[in-house]
C-alpha positions in Angstrom: 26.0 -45.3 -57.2 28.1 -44.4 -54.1 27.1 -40.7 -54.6 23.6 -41.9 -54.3 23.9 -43.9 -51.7 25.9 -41.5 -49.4 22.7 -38.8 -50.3 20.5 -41.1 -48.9 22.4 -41.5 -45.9 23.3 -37.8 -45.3 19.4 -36.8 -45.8 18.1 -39.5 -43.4 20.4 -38.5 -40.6 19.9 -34.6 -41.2 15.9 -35.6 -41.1 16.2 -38.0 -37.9 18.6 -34.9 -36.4 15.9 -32.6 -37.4 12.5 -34.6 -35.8 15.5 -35.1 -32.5 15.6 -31.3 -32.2 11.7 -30.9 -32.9 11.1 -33.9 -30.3 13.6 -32.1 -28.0 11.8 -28.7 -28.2 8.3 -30.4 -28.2 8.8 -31.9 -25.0 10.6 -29.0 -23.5 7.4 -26.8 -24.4 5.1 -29.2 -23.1 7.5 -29.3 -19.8 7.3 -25.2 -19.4 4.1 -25.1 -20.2 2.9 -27.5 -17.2 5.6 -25.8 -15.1 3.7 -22.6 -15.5 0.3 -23.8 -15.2 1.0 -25.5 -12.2 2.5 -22.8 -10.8 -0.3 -20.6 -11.7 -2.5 -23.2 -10.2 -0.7 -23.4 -6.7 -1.1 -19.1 -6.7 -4.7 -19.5 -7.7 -4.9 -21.7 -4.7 -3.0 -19.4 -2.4 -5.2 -16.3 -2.9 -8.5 -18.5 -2.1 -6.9 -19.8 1.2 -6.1 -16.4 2.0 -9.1 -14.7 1.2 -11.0 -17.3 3.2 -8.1 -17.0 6.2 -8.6 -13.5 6.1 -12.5 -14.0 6.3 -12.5 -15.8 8.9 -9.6 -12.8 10.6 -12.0 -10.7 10.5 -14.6 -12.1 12.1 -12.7 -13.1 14.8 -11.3 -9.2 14.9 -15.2 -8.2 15.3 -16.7 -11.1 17.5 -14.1 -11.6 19.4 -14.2 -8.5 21.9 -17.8 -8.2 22.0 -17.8 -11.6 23.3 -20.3 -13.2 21.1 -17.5 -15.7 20.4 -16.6 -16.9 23.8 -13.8 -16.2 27.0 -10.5 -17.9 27.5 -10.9 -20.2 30.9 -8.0 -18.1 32.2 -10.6 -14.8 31.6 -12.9 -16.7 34.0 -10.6 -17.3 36.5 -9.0 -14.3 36.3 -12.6 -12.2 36.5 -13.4 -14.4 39.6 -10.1 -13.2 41.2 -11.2 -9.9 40.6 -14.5 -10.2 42.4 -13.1 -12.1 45.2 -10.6 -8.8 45.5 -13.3 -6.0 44.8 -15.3 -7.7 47.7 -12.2 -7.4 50.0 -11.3 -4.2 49.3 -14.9 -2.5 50.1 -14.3 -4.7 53.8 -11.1 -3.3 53.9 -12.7 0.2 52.9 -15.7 0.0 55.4 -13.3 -0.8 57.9 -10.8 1.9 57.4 -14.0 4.2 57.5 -14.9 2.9 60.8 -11.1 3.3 62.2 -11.5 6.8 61.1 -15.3 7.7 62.2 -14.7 5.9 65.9 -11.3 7.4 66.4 -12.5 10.9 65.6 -15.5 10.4 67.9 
């Protein structure tokens, strides 16, 4: 009977070592396989964000020169600044003109 009873014994703790290791390799599947699809999942993501970033690059890239999108305020000031000197150079022009066409008269 103590042969019997030391089968017994040996066979449940080789079965409860075996579902262990099939628990153990369960769970690690289950584990990698989340890992990968979440991974997946966050590249998936990626790609549509930059897709739409680019999208939206190249609109910008087009409109953005033509002006159909709009001016910096510092493109308005700085156009002003160039006014305000074209207009004084032409007096400064006309003048030197009429230094040079009353001197030589």
């Amino acid at each position: 009977m103590t042969d019997h009873e030391l089968n017994e014994q040996a066979t449940a703790k080789v079965q409860l070592a075996f579902a262990a290791k099939v628990i153990g390799l369960v769970g690690t599947l289950v584990w990698g396989y989340s890992a990968i699809v979440n991974r997946l999942n966050t590249i998936e993501n990626d790609i549509v964000r930059m897709h739409h970033e680019l999208e939206l690059n190249s609109e910008f890239r087009i409109k953005w020169p033509r002006g159909e999108i709009g001016a910096l305020p510092a493109d308005a000031t700085q156009d002003m600044n160039i006014e305000h000197l074209k207009g004084r150079v032409n007096k400064l022009d006309e003048h030197v003109d009429k230094l040079r066409h009353g001197a030589s008269q």
